[in-house]
C-alpha positions as CSV (number, residue, x, y, z in Angstrom):
1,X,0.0,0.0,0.0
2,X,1.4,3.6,-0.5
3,X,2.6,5.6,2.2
4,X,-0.1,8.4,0.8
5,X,-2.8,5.9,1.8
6,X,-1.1,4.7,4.5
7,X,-0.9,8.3,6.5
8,X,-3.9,9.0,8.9
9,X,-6.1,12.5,7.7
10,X,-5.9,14.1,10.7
11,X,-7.3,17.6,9.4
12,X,-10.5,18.7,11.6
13,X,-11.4,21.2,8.6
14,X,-12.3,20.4,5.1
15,X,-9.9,21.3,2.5
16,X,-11.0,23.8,-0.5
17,X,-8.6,23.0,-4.1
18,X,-7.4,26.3,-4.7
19,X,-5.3,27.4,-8.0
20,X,-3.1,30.2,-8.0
21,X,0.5,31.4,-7.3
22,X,1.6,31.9,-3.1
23,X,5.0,33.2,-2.0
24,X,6.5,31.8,1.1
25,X,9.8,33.4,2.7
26,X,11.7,31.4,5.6
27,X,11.7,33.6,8.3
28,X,15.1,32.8,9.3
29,X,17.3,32.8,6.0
30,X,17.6,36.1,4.2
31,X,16.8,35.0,0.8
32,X,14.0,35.6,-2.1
33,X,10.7,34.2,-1.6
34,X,9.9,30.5,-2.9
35,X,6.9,30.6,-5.3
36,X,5.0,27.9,-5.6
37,X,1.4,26.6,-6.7
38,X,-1.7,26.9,-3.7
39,X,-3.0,23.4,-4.1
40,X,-5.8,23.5,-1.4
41,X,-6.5,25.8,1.8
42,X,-8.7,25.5,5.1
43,X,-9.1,27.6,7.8
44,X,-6.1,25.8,9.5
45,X,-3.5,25.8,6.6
46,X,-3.1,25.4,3.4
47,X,-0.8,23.5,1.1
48,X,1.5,24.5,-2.1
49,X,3.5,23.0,-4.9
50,X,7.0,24.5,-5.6
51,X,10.8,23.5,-6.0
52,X,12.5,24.5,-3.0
53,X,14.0,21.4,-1.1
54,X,14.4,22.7,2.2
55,X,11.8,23.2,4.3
56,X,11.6,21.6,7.3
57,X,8.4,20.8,9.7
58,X,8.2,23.2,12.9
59,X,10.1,25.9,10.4
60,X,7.7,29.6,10.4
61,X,7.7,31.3,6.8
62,X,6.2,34.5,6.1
63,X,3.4,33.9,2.9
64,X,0.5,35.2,0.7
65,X,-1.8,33.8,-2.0
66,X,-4.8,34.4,-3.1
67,X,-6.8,33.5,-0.1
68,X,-4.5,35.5,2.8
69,X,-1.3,36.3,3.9
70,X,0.3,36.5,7.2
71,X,3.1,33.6,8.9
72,X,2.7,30.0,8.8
73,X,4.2,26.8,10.6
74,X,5.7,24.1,8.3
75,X,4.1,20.8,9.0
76,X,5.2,18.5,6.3
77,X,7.2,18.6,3.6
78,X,7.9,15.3,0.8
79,X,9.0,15.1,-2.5
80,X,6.3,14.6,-5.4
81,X,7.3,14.0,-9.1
82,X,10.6,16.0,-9.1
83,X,8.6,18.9,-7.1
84,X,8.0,19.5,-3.6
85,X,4.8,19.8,-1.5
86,X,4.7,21.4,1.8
87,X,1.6,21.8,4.2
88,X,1.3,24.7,6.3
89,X,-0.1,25.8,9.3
90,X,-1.7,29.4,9.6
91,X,-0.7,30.9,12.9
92,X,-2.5,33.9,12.6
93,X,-5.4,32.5,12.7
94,X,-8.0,34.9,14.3
């Protein structure tokens, strides 16, 4: 079985597919942002396509795309068809 459907959904929102282009910026490393492809959203996070390799799960990154912008938590981050995907975690959540 893959590991995709392997992994336990442990979201406690529903996800909206969202299209469109998000920046995200390391808040740590003084470098341009990392844009990427918003591949779906909830009120807890949201999660993009892009190239970068090194994101790392508890990291914080400054973003925006077309829903908000604010910071974010890195939760996950795997490798997908020579791309990367990385789910986030809002943390300005009102």
């Amino acid at each position: 079985m893959p590991l995709r459907q392997q992994m336990t959904d442990r979201r406690e929102h529903v996800r909206r597919k969202e299209r469109g282009m998000a920046l995200l910026k390391p808040a740590h490393l003084d470098m341009p942002p990392v844009t990427g492809v918003l591949i779906d959203e909830s009120q807890d996070g949201f999660r993009v396509r892009h190239l970068y390799a090194d994101f790392h799960p508890g990291e914080i990154v400054s973003y925006i795309h077309r829903v908000s912008e604010g910071r974010a938590r890195v939760v996950w981050h795997l490798a997908t068809d020579g791309e990367f995907e990385t789910g986030f975690e809002y943390l300005n959540v009102p």
